[in-house]
C-alpha positions in Angstrom: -17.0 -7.4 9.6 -14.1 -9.5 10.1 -9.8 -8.7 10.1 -8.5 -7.5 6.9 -7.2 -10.3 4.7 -8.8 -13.2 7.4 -8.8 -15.8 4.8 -12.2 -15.0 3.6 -13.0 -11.8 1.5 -13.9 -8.5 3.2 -17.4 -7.2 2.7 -15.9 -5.8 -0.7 -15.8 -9.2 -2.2 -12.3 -8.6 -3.2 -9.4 -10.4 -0.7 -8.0 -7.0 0.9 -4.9 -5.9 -0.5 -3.3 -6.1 3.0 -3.1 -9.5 2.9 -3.7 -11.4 5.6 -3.3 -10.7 9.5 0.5 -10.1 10.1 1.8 -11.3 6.8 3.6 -7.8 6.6 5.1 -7.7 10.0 5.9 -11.5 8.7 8.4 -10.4 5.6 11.4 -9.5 5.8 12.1 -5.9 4.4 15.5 -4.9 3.1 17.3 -1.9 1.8 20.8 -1.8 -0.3 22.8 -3.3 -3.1 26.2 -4.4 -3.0 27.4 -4.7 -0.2 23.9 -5.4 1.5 23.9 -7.2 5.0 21.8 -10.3 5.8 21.1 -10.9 2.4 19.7 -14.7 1.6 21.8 -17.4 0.8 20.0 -18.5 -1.7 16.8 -17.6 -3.3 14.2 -17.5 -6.3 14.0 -13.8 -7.6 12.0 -11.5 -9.6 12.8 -7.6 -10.1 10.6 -4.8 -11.6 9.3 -1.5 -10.0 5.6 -3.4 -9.0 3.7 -0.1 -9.1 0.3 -1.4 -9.1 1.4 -4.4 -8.7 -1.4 -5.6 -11.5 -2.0 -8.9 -12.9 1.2 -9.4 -14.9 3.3 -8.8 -11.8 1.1 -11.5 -10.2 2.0 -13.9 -12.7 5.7 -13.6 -12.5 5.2 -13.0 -8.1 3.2 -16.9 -8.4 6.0 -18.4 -10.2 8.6 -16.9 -7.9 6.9 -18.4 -5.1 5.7 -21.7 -6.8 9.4 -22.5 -7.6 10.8 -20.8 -4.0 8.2 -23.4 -2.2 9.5 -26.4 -4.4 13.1 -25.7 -4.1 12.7 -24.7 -0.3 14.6 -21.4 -0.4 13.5 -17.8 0.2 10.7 -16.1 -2.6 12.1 -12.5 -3.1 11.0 -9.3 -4.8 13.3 -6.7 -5.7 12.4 -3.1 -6.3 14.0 -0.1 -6.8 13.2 3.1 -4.9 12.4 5.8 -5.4 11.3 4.8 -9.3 14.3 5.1 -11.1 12.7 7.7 -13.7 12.4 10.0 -10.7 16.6 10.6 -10.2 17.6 10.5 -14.2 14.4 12.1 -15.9 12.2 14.0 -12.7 9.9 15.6 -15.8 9.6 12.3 -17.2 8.8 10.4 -13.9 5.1 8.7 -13.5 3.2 9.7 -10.6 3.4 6.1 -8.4 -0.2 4.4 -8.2 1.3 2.8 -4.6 3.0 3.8 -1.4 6.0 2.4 -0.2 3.7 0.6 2.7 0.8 -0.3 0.1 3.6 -1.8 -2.0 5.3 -3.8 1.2 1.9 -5.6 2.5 0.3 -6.7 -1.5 4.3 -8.5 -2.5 3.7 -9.8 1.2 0.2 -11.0 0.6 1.3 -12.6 -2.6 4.1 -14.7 -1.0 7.2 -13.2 -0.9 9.4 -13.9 2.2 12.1 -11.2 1.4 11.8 -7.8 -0.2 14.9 -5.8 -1.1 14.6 -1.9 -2.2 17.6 -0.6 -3.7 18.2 2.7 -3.0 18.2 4.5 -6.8 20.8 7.1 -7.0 23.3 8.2 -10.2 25.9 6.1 -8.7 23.1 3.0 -9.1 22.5 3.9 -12.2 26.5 3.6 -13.3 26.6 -0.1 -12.6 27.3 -2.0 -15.6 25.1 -4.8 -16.6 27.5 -7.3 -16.4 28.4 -6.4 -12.8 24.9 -6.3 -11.7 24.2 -10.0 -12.6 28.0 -11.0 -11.6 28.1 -8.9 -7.8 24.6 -8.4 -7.1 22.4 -11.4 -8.6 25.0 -14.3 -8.3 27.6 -12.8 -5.1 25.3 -10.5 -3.3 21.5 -12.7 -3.4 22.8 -16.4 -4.5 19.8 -16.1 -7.2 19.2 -19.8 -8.1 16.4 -18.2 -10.4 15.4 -15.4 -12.0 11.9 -14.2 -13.6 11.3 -11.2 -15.1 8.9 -9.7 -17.6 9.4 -9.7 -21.5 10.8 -6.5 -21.7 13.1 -6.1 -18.5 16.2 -3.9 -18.8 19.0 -3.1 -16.1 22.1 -2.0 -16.2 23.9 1.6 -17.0 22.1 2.6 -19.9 19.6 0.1 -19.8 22.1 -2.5 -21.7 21.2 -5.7 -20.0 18.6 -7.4 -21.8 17.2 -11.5 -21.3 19.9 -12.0 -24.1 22.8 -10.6 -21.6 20.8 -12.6 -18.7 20.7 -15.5 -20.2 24.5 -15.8 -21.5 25.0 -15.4 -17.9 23.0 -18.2 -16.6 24.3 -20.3 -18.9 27.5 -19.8 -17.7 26.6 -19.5 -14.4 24.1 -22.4 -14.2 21.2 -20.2 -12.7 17.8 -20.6 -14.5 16.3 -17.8 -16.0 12.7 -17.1 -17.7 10.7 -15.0 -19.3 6.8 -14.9 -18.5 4.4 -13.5 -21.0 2.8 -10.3 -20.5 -1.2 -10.2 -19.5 -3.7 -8.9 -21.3 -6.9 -6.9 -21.3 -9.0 -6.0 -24.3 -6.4 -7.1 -26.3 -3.9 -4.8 -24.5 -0.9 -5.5 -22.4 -1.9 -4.6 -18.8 0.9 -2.2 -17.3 0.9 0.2 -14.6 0.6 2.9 -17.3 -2.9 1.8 -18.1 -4.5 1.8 -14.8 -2.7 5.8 -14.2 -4.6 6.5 -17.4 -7.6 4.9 -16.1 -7.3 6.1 -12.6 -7.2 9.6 -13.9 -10.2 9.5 -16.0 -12.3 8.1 -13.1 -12.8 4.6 -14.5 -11.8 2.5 -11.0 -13.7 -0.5 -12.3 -11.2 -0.8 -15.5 -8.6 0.1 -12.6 -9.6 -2.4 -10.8 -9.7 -5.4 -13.3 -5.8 -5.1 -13.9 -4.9 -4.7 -10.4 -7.5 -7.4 -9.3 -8.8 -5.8 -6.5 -10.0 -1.8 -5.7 -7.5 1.0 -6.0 -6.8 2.0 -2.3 -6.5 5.6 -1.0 -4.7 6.1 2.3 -4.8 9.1 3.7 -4.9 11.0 7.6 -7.8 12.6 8.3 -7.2 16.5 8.7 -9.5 19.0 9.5 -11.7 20.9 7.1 -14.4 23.6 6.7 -17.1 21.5 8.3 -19.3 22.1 5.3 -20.4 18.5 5.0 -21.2 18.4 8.6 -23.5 21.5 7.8 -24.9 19.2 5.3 -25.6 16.6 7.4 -23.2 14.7 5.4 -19.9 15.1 8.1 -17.2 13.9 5.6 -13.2 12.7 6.9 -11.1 15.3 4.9 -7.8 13.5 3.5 -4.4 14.0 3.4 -3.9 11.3 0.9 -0.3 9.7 0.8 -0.8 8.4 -2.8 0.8 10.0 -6.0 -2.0 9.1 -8.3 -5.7 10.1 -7.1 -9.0 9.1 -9.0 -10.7 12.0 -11.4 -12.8 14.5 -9.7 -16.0 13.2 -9.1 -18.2 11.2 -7.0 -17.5 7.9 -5.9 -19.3 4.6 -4.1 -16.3 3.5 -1.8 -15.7 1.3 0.9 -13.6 2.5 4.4 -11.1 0.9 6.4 -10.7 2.1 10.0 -8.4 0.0 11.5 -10.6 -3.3 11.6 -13.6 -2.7 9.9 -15.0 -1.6 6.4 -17.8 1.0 6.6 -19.8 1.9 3.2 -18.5 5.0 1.8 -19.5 8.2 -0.3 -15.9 9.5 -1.2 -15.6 13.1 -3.7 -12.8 14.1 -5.6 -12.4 17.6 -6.7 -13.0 21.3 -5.9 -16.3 21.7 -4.2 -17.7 24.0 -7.1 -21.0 25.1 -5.0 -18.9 26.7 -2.7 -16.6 29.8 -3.3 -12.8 29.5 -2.5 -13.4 25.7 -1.2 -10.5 24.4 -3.0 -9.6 20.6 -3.7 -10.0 17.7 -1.5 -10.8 14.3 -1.2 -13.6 13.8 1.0 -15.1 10.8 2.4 -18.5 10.2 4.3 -19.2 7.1 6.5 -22.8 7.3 6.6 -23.1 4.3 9.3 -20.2 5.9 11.5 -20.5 8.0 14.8 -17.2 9.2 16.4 -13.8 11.6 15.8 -12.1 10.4 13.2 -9.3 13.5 13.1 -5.9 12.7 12.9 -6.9 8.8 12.3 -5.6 7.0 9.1 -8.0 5.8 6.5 -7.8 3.4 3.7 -10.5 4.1 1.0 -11.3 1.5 -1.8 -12.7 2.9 -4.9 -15.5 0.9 -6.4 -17.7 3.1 -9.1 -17.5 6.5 -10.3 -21.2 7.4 -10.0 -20.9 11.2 -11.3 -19.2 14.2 -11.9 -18.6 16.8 -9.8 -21.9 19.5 -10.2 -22.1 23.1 -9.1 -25.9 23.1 -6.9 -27.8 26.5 -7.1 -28.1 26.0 -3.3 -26.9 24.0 -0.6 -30.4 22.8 -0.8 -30.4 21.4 -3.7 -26.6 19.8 -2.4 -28.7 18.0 -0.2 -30.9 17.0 -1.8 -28.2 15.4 -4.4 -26.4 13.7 -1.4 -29.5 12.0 -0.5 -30.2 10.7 -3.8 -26.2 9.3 -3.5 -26.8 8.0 0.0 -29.3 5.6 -2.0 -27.1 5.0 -4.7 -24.9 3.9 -2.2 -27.2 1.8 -0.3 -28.2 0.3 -3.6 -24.6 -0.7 -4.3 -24.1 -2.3 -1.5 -27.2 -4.4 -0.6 -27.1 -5.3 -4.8 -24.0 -6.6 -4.7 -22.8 -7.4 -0.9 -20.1 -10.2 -2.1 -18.8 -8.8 -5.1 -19.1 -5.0 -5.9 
């Protein structure tokens, strides 16, 4: 196994979505609006909410950095937190595929030097479009340029538009652009496609618009100790994320600090046993130690079944065995690329 992000792909065949070594210690993180201290001078800029951060952010995050590089000025990425759905509409608010950290170390690993959260509020939400691009863009960040997707809005009410953004750039003489959306089977990729696909199990469609596994973080609390009865001793999670794959069983991969172990990871309720409740539960197969209390990152690869009720924890067995192979399978199939 080698670091996370080394340069070369982990043992997943996908570059880890930690970037490389340090690159989040490396950006610079900053919270506010206007007003904010030890905000650039001058910079390239893009704005969104970056849940997911799929392929269509990655588009716009490239040009952002392309342009930063050539004009020598700082790359930055500006997000608003929490989702701005979750102060104006709570019942209306989407679950977030990312963490706050998860979200920090992929806009790092893609480049950016500076990322701003602004703290969402009702008094956030009052700021007129016009006084966003005038105070914030132009007097606050010293945007030079500005890209954003087709259908960016901002502003109280949602009134600023391209049109209003570019008015002001013309004025202003700041450049701003448009990028075209991505696509997938002849769909716009969003963040609201991979929730749907996340929550129907399907972390290979997940997977192709976020262009690398959908990550899990979680502590590792204590359970029952039925998997250890087993002979299958599985790391109970706490898991930090909004938005969990559908119940089921899964072939995974593990992060524990440095390395990546295989995985067998299951969602769901533990039907063979009364009163288990739900859990996310992974087994590292080719790991001996305590792992309580430690933090895990688990990448989903394939959704192998569903969740069954056994007649017997016998006949459990006997099912994690045939999923131990699966696994091994998996793995020694397709070591570069699962």
């Amino acid at each position: 196994m080698w670091p996370p992000g080394s340069g070369r792909t982990c043992c997943c065949g996908w570059r880890c979505s930690r970037g490389v070594p340090g690159e989040a210690e490396r950006v610079r993180v900053l919270n506010g609006f206007l007003g904010l201290k030890n905000a650039p001078r001058a910079c390239v800029a893009t704005i969104g909410n970056f849940d997911g951060v799929h392929l269509g952010h990655q588009r716009i995050l490239e040009k952002v950095r392309e342009r930063a590089r050539a004009l020598r000025i700082d790359a930055l990425a500006v997000a608003f937190d929490p989702h701005p759905l979750k102060i104006l509409r709570p019942d209306k608010a989407p679950r977030t595929i990312l963490t706050r950290q998860q979200k920090v170390e992929i806009l790092a690993a893609q480049g950016m030097d500076l990322l701003l959260f602004i703290p969402f509020s009702h008094e956030t939400a009052q700021v007129e479009a016009e006084r966003f691009v005038e105070e914030f863009l132009i007097g606050t960040l010293g945007v030079r340029e500005l890209y954003v997707g087709v259908d960016f809005r901002f502003g109280k009410d949602r009134k600023g538009d391209l049109a209003l953004l570019r008015q002001a750039a013309s004025e202003r003489r700041f450049v701003v652009e448009s990028l075209e959306t991505v696509s997938r089977g002849g769909e716009r990729v969003s963040a609201s496609r991979i929730r749907a696909a996340l929550e129907r199990g399907d972390v290979r469609e997940a997977r192709a618009m976020m262009g690398r596994p959908y990550e899990a973080i979680g502590e590792v609390v204590r359970g029952a100790g039925r998997g250890r009865a087993q002979g299958a001793p599985t790391a109970n999670l706490a898991v930090a994320n909004e938005v969990i794959p559908a119940s089921g069983v899964y072939l995974t991969e593990t992060r524990l600090e440095e390395r990546l172990f295989p995985s067998l990871t299951n969602i769901g309720t533990r039907p063979t046993f009364e009163n288990a409740g739900f859990a996310v539960e992974t087994w590292l197969p080719d790991f001996t130690g305590d792992l309580y209390g430690r933090r895990l990152r688990v990448l989903f690869h394939e959704r192998i079944r569903d969740e069954m009720k056994f007649a017997s924890p016998e006949a459990l067995r006997q099912q994690i065995d045939r999923d131990l192979q699966s696994m091994r399978d998996y793995f020694a199939r397709s070591p570069g690329n699962p």
